[in-house]
N, CA and C of each residue as an Amber inpcrd file, in Angstrom:
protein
   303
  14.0560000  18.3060000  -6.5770000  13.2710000  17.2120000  -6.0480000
  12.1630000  16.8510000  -7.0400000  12.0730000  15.2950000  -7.1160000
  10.7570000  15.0830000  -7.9410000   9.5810000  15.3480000  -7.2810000
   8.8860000  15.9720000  -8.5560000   7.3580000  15.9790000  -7.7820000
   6.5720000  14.3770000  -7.8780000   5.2270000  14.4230000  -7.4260000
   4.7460000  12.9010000  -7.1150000   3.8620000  13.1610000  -8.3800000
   3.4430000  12.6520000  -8.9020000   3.0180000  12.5500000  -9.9270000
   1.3320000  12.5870000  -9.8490000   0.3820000  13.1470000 -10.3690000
  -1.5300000  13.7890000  -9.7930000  -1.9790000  12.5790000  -9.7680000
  -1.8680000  11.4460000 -10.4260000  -2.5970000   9.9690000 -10.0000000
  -2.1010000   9.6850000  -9.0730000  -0.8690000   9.1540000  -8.4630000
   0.1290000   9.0870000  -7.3160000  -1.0360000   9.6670000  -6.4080000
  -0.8750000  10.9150000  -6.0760000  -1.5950000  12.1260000  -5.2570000
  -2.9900000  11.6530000  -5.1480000  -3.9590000  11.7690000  -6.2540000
  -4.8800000  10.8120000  -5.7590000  -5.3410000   9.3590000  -5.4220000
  -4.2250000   8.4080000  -5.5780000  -4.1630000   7.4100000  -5.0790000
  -4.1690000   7.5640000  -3.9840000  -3.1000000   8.1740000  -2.7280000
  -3.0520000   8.1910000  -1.5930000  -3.9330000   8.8820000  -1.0680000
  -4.7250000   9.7010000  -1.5820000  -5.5570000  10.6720000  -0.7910000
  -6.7410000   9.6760000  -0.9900000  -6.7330000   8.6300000  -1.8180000
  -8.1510000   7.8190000  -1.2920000  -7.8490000   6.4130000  -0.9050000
  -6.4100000   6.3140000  -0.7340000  -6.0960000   5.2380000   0.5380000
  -6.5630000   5.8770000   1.9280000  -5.7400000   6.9140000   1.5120000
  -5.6370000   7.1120000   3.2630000  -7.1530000   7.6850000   3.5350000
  -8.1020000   7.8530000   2.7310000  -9.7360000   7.8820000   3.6960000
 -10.2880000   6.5770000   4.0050000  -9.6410000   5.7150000   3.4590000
 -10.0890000   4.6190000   3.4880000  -9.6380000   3.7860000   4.4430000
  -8.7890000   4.4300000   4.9200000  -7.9110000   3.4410000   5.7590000
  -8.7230000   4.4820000   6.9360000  -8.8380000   6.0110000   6.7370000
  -9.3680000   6.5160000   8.1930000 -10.4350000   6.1550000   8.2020000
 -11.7000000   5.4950000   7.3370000 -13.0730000   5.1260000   7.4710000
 -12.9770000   3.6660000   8.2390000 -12.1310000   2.9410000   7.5960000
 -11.9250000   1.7380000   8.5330000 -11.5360000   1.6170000   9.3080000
 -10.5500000   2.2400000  10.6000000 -10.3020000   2.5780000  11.5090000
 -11.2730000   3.0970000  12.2860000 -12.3580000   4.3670000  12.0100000
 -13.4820000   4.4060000  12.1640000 -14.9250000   3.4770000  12.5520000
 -14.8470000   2.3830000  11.1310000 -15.8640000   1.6830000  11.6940000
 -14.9720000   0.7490000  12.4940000 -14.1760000   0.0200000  12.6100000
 -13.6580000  -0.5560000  13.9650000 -13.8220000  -0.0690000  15.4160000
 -14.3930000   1.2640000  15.4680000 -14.0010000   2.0270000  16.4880000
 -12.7620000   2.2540000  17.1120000 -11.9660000   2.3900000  16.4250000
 -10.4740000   2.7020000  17.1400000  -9.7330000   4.2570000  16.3690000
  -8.9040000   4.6440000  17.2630000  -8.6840000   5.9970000  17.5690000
  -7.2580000   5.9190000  16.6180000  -6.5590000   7.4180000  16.3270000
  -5.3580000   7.0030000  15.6590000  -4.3750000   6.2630000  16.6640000
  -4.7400000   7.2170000  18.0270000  -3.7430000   6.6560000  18.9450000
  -3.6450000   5.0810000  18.9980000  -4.8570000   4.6290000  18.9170000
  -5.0180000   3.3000000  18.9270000  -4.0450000   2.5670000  18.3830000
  -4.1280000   2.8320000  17.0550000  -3.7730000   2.3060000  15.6930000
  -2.6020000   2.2580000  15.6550000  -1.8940000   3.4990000  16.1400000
  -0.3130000   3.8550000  15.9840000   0.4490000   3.0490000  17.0440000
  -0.1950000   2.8460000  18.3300000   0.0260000   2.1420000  19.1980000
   0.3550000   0.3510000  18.7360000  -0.7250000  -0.3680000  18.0940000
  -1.0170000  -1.2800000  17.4640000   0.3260000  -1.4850000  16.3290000
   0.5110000  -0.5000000  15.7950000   1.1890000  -0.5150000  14.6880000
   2.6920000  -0.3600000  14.7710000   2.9420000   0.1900000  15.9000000
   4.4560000   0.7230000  16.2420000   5.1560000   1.6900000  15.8700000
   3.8150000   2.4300000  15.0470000   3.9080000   4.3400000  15.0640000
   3.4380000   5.0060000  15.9400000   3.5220000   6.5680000  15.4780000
   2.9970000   7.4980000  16.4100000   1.8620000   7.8410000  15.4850000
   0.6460000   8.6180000  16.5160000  -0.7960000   8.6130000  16.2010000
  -0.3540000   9.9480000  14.9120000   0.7040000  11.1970000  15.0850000
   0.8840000  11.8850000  13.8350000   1.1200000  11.3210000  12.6300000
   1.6560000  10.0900000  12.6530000   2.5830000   8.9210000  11.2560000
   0.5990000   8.6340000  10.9780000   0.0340000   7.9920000  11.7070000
  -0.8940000   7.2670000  11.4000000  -2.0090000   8.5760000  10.2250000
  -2.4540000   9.7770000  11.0830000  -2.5310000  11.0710000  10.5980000
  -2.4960000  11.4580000   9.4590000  -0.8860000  11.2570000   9.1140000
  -0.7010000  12.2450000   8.1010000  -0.6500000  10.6090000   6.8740000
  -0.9040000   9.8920000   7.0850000  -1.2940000   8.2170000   6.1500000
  -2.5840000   8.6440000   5.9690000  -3.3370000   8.9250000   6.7190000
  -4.6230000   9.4300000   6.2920000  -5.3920000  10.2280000   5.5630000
  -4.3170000  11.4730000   6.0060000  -4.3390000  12.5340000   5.2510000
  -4.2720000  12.4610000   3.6800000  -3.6040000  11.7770000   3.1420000
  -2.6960000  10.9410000   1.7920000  -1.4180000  11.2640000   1.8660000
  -0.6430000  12.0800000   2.8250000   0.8260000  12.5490000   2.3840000
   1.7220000  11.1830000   2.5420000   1.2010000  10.4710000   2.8720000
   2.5000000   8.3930000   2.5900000   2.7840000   8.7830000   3.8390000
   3.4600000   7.5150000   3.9950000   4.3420000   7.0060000   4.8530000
   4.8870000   5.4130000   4.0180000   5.9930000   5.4510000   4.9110000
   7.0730000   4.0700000   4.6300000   5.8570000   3.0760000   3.9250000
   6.3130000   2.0170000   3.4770000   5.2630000   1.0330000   3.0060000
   5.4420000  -0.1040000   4.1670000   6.3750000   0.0630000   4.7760000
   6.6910000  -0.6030000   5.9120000   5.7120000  -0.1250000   6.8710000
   5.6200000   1.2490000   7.6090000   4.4380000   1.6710000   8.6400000
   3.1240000   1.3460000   8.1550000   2.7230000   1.9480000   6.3220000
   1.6150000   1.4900000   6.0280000   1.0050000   0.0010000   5.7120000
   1.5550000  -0.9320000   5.9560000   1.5490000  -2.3110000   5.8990000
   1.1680000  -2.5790000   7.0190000   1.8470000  -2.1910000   8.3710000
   1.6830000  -2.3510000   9.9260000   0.2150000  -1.8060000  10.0950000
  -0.1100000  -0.3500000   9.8970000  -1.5930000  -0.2070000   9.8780000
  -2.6350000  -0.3290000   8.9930000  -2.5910000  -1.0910000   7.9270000
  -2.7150000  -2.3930000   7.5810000  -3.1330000  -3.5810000   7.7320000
  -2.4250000  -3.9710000   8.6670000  -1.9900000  -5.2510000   9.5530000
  -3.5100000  -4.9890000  10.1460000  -3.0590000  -3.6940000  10.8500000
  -3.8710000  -3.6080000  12.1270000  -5.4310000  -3.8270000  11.8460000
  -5.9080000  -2.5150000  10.4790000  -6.9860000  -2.5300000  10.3480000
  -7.8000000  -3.7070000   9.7660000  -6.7680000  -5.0750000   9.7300000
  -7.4210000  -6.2090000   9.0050000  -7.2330000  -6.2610000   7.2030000
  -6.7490000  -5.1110000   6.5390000  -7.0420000  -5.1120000   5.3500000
  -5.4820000  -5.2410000   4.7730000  -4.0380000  -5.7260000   5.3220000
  -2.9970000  -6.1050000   4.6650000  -3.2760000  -7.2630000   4.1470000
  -3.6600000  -8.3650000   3.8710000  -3.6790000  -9.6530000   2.9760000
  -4.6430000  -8.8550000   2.1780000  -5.4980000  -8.2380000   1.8260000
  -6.2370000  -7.7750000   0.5450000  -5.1150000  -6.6890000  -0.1550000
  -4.1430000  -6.7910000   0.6740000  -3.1030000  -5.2300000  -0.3620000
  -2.3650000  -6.7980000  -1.1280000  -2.0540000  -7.7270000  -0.0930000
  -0.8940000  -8.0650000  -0.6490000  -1.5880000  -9.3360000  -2.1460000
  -2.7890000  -9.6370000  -1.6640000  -3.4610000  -9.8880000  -2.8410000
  -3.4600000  -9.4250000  -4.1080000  -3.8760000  -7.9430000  -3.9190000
  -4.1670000  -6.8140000  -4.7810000  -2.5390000  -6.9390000  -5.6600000
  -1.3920000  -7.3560000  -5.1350000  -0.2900000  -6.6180000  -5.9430000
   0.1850000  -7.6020000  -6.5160000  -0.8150000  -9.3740000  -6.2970000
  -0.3030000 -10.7680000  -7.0160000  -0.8660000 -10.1460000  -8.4570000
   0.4930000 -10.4510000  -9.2460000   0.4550000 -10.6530000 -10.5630000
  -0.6760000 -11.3380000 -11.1500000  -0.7370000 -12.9770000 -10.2030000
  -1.1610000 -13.7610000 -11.1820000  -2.6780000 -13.2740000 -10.3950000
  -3.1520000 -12.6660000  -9.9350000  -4.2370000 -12.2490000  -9.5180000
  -5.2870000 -11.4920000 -10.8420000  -4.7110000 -10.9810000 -11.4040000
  -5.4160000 -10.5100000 -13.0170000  -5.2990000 -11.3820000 -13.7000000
  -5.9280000 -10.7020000 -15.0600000  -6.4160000 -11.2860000 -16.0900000
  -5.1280000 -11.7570000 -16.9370000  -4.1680000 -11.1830000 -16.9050000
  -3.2010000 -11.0530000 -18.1150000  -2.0880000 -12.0590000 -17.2850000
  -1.9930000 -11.8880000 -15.5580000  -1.4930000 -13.0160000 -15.0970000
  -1.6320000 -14.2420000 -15.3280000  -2.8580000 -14.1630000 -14.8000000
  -3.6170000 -15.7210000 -15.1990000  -3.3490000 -16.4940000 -16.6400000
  -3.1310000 -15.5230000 -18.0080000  -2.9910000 -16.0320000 -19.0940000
  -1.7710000 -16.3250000 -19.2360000  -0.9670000 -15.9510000 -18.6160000
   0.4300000 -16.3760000 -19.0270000   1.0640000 -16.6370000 -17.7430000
   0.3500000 -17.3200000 -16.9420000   1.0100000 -18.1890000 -15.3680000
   1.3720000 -19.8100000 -16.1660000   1.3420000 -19.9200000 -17.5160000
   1.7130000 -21.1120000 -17.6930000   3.5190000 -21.1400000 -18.2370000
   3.7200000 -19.9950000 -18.7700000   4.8720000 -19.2370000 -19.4250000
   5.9420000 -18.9980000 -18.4660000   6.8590000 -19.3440000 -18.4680000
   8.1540000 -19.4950000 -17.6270000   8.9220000 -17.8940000 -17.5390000
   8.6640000 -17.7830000 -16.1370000   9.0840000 -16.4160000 -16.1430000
  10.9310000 -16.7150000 -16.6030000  11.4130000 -15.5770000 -16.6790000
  13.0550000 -15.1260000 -16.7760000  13.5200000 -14.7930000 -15.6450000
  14.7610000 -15.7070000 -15.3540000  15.5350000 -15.7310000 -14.2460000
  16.2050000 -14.5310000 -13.4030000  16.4410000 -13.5250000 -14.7200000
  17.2260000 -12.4660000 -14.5360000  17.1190000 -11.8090000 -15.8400000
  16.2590000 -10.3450000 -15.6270000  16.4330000  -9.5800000 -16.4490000
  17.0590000  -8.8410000 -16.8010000  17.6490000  -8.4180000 -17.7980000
  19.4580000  -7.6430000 -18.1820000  18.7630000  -6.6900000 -19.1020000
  19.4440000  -5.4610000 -19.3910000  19.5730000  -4.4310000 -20.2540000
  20.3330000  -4.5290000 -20.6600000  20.1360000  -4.7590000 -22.3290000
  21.4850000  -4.7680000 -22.9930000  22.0180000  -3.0680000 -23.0220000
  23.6290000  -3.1460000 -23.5760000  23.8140000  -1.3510000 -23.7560000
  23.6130000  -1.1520000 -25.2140000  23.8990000   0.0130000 -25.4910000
  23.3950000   0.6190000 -26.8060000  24.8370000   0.1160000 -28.0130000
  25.7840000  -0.3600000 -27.2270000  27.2110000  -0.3970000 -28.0740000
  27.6120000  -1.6460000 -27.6660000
């Protein structure tokens, strides 16, 4: 099995406080959340914890806590710097790997 890689690992371990601080100041409970979300309050938990969940569940609580349009922001290309410079440049239809032979 692959391991997750130590940035990976701390990525999620400071999503998921972040996602339990905002849940927090909302005042709402995991049960809440999981309820809201169409998980169970352990799924919501262990998202918190940093161990993941689906990007599908974490999107839903997400949803919930108000902060999915800032993820889905966060992952626009043309949202950076290097987007922005070359949003005039015609992306490629279909990218191919050539083979070695």
């Amino acid at each position: 099995m692959k391991s997750t890689p130590l940035p990976v690992k701390r990525a999620l371990r400071t999503i998921g406080q972040n996602i339990a601080t905002q849940r927090k100041l909302l005042g709402l409970t995991a049960a809440m959340v999981a309820e809201r979300a169409g998980t169970t309050p352990p799924t919501v938990s262990k998202l918190e914890r940093g161990d993941g969940a689906s990007l599908e569940i974490t999107m839903s609580v997400l949803r919930v806590l108000g902060l999915m349009n800032e993820v889905v922001t966060a992952t626009d290309p043309y949202e950076t710097d290097r987007g922005r410079l070359m949003a005039d440049e015609a992306l490629p239809i279909r990218v191919r790997v050539r083979g070695d032979g």
